[in-house]
N, C-alpha and C positions, 0 to 999 in steps of 0.2 A: 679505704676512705680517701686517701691520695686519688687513685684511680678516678673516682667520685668528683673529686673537686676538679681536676680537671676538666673532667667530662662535661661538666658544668662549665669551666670558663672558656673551653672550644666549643660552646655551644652558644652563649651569648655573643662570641666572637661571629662566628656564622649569622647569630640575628641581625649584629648592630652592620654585617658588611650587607646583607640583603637588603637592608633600611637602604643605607646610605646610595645602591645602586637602585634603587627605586623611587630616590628623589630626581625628579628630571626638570631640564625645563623644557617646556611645551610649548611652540611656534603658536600664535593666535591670529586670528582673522585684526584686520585695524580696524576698529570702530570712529564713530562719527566723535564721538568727542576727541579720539586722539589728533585727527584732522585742524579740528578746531584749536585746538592747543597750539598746532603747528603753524597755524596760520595768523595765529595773533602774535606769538613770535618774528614771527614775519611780518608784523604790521597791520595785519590782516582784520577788521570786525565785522559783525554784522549782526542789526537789528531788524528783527520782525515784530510788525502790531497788527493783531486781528481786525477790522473797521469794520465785518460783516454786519452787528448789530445796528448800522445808520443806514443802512440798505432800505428800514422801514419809510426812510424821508430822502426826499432827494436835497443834493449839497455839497456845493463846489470844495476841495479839498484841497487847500495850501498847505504846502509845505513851507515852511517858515524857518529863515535862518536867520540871530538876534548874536551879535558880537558885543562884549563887553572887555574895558580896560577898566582895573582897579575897581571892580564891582558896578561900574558905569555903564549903562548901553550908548555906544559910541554908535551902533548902525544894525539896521533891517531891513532885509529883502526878501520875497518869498521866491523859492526856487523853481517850484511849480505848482499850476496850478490846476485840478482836473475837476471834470463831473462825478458822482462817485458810482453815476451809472447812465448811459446811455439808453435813451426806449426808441419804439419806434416813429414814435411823433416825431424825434427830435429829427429826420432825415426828410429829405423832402416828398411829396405824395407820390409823383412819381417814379420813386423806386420800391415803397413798401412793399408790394406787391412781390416784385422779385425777392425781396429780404425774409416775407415768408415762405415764399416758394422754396429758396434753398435751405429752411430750417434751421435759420438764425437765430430765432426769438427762444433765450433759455430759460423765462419767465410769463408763463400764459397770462400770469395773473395782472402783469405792472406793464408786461410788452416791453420786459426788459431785450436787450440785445450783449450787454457787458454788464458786467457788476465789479466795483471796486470793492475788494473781500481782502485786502490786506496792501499793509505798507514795508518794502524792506529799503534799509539804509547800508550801505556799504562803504567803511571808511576802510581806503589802500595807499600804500606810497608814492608819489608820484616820479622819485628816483630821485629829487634833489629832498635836501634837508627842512627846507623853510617852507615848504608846500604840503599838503594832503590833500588827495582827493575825498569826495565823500559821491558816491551813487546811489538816487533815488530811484526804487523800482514799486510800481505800482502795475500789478501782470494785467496788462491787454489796454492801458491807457498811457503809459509813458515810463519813459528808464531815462534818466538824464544826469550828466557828470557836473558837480561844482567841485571848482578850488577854494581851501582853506588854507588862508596865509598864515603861518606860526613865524612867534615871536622867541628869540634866540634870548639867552640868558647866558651869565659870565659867572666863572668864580671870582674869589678876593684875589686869588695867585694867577688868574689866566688871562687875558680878554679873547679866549675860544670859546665864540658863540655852539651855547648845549639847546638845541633843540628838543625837551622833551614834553609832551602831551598826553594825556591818558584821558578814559569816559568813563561817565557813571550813568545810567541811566536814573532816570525819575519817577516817582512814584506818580502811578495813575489815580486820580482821584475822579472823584463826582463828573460824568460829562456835562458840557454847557455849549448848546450850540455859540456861533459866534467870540467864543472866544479862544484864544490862544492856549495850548496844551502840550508844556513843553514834555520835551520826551530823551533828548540824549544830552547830556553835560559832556562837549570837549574842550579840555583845559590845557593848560601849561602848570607843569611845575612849579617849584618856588624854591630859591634858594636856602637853606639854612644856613647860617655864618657862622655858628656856633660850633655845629660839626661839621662846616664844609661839604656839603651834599646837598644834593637835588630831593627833595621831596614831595608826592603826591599821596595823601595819605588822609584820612577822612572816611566818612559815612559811605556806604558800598550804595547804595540811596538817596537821591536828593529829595527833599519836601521842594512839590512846585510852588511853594508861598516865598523861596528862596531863604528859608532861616535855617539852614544847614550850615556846620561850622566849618566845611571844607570852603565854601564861596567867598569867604573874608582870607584866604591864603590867597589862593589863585592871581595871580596879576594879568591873566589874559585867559580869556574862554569863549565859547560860542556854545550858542544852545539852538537846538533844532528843535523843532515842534512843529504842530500840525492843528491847524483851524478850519471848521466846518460850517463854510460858512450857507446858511439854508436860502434852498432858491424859490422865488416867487413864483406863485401858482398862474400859467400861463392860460 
């Protein structure tokens, strides 16, 4: 029986050592989200919006940047602003001819030549504190860099200006030609005094009516959006 009982606990010994040498860890390929990860640690974001569905009507395409202090819009500029597609009317008669000839035209139907089929926004550091850039890329009609001025914030105990910002995007609602549709919320923090710390903290979402309770903390933000505005039939 002794014999036995051993035999038995030199035998789970040999299982639980075979376990133990057959847990490994296994090298993985990096995926696109761990990228992503890295890169917003780094400062790094980036927004994509599909536009393809206005492709049906033609409509100049601003990009719209709207700066507010203390929930106030202090100012607005649009960044740029494009056709959301080019035909071959719009070039003069004589080059059409070549513009077919080389197999330009990627819509028989509309004598399209480009189509704007999406928007990307790229917010990067610009290497000083008080600065961010933001790039707008719209593929085969414009990629264009603005600076964002950020506003520096202080503790009770410091006057060392804390530059911090964070975004949320916005919820898409209902399209409506001509009017304004904002799309990215970047903000500044806000001090807490109570606990001493910077906070940004709120809805992962804004409602574009602006009745989100993150927009009553914020003391300084910009919002980007994008208006379509529709072009008169020539």
């Amino acid at each position: 029986m002794k014999n036995f009982k051993n035999s038995v606990i030199t035998l789970a010994m040999l299982v639980l050592s075979c376990t133990a040498f057959g847990q490994q860890i296994k090298k993985k390929n990096v995926e696109l989200d761990d990228l992503v990860s890295l890169l917003g640690a780094a400062g790094y974001e980036l927004f994509s919006y599909d536009i393809s569905e206005m492709l049906d009507e033609r409509y100049d395409v601003a990009i719209v940047k709207k700066e507010f202090s203390a929930g106030k819009e202090i100012g607005s500029s649009i960044l740029v602003m494009v056709p959301n597609k080019y035909l071959l009317t719009d070039f003069p008669e004589s080059d059409r001819q070549k513009i077919m000839d080389d197999g330009r035209i990627i819509d028989s139907k509309t004598q399209a030549l480009f189509h704007a089929e999406k928007i990307i926004f790229g917010l990067y550091p610009s290497g000083n504190d008080s600065t961010k850039f933001m790039q707008v890329n719209i593929p085969d009609f414009v990629r264009s860099k603005t600076p964002f001025k950020l506003r520096g914030l202080a503790t009770k105990d410091s006057d060392k200006m804390v530059f911090f910002y964070n975004t949320r995007p916005f919820k898409i609602k209902a399209f409506r030609e001509d009017e304004f549709i904002p799309l990215i919320l970047f903000g500044s923090a806000w001090y807490d005094e109570r606990f001493n710390t910077f906070r940004f903290c709120g809805e992962r979402e804004i409602d574009p009516d602006m009745s989100s309770e993150i927009l009553k903390d914020i003391p300084h933000h910009y919002i980007i959006g994008v208006k379509f505005v529709k072009k008169q039939q020539q």
